[in-house]
C-alpha positions, 0 to 999 in steps of 0.5 A: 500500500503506498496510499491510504484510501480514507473515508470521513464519516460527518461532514461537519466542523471535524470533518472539515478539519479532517479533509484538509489534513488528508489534502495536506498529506496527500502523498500518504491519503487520498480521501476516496469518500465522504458520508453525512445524514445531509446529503448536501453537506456531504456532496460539497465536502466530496466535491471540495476534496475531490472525493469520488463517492457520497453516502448518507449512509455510513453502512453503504459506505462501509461497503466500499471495497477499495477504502482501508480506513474511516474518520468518525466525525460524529456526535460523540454518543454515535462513535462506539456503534460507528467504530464497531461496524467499521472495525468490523468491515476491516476498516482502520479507525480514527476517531474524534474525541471524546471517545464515547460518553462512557467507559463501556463504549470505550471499551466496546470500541477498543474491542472491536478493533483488536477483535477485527486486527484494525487499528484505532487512534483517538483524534486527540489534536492537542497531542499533535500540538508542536508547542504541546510536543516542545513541552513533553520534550522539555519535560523529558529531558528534565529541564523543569524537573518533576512537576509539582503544580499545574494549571489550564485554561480552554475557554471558548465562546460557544454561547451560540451552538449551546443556547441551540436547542435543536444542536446536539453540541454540549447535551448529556444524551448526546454529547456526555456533556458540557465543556467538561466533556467537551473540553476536560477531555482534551486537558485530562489527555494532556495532563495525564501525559506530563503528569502521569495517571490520575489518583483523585479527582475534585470538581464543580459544574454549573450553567452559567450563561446557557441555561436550557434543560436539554443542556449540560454545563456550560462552565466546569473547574476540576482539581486533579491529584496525580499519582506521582504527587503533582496537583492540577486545576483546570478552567473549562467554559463555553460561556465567556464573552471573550476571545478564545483562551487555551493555555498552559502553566507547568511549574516542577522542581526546577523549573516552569514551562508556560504555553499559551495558543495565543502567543506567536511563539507559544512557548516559554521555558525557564530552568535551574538546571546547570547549563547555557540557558540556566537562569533565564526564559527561552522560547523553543521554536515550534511550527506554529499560528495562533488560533485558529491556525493551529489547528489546521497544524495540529490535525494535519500532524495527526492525521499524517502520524495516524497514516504513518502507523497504516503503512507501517503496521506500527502502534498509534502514540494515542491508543484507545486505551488512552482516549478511554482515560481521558473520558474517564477522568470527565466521568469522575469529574462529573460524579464528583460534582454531584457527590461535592466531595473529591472521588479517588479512581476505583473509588465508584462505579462509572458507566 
């Protein structure tokens, strides 16, 4: 195989994103086909990115002889049952976050997939970030020394799509929630890998601005224990009256990292560690556009990395495994909520 013959299933924002990452890495990709329930969106999706073949339905094009893998662009609530029956019909899978919207369909996911000899990787863009990458190399190479405390920040102003309600966007049926969901996902993803795994956690969640009854929270802010010892918080909202903000602050043993989407160089690291850069900030240089230009970064940088693993039978760096934590550190959070005390992993049952 010298290209991957790839399908999108939703023609939505994601895949959108997910037709220009292939564009991109065109030497590796070639999008063959495109679904979505609006047969319309589907076409000018196809016809934009120069895809052959249009379904409405996502078994038909399962079908599909000559296509190796499938991107799930869905609702989050449909990922499991779309991930099933493609790993079923011998399709790769790269699937958007949240996974799903419990741990049972994750791991009904993450089966299927070995089941059937596929291979599956969570669209956890964030982890493809190259400021994001830049500060895990840092890490590993002890510049800052054993994290003690971090904090992040993704407020976005989403008041438009969660005051719709008619969109599945932040629904507990739907989507598993709000920003929480949402958003504390793609942060649960990233801490856990500067930080290690999750012990406890401790959250609040409220309706803020959106206060529809078919809408979960639209502001959340979560306090992490982490096993190796450091502590975290988390600002999560879709409700600001601001422009977009995600950021991060990393302060360990010897050292701080601060990373924020908004700077032309994203990143900033100051050290003790002896050597020519001890003692003062410096600023990696990364590929990089602030928002929302990363984003087409990102997305490219994990799509290429999700074809590499296809043409080269290896392992994808975000397994299901991996997705699979994340939403459960959103699970906790959400329990923790409701009970109003902090909640240790393994202490509850989750779905």
């Amino acid at each position: 195989m010298n290209r991957v013959r790839v399908g999108i299933i939703g023609a939505g924002s994601a895949g959108l994103l997910h037709a220009l990452s292939y564009s991109q890495i065109h030497e590796k990709a070639q999008l063959v086909a495109v679904c979505d329930v609006n047969e319309v969106t589907a076409m000018g999706l196809a016809k934009t990115y120069k895809a052959e073949k249009v379904y409405t339905d996502y078994k038909k094009m399962l079908e599909q002889k000559d296509l190796d893998a499938v991107s799930i662009c869905l609702p989050h609530f449909l990922h499991a049952e779309v991930t099933e029956a493609a790993a079923k019909a011998g399709k790769h899978v790269f699937c958007e976050k949240p996974m799903a919207t419990t741990l049972k369909d994750c791991d009904r996911m993450i089966n299927a997939a070995k089941k059937a000899g596929v291979k599956l990787m969570i669209a956890e863009n964030h982890r493809w970030t190259p400021a994001h990458i830049a500060m895990k190399e840092a890490l590993d190479q002890g510049k800052i020394g054993e994290v003690i405390l971090a904090r992040t920040y993704e407020v976005v102003d989403e008041r438009t799509n969660m005051g719709n309600p008619s969109l599945w966007k932040g629904t507990a049926d739907r989507a598993g929630g709000g920003s929480l969901m949402d958003q504390g996902v793609h942060k649960a993803a990233m801490l856990r890998w500067f930080c290690g795994d999750v012990k406890s956690v401790y959250c609040w969640t409220s309706q803020q601005m959106i206060k529809l009854p078919n809408k979960a929270e639209d502001t959340a802010m979560m306090f992490l224990k982490f096993d190796k010892g450091a502590i975290a918080d988390l600002f999560l909202s879709f409700a600001p009256i601001a422009y977009f903000n995600n950021s991060f602050e990393l302060y360990g043993t010897h050292g701080t990292i601060l990373e924020d989407h908004a700077w032309t160089d994203p990143v900033r690291i100051f050290s003790i560690r002896p050597g020519k850069d001890s003692y003062r900030w410096i600023t990696p240089k990364v590929e990089h556009q602030p928002h929302p230009g990363y984003y087409r970064i990102s997305f490219r940088l994990e799509a290429e990395h999700f074809m590499d693993c296809i043409l080269h039978d290896a392992k994808p760096d975000l397994s299901g495994e991996d997705g699979k934590a994340a939403v459960e550190v959103a699970l906790l959070g959400y329990y923790s909520a409701k009970a109003g005390k902090e909640i240790r992993r393994g202490e509850v049952q989750l779905p």
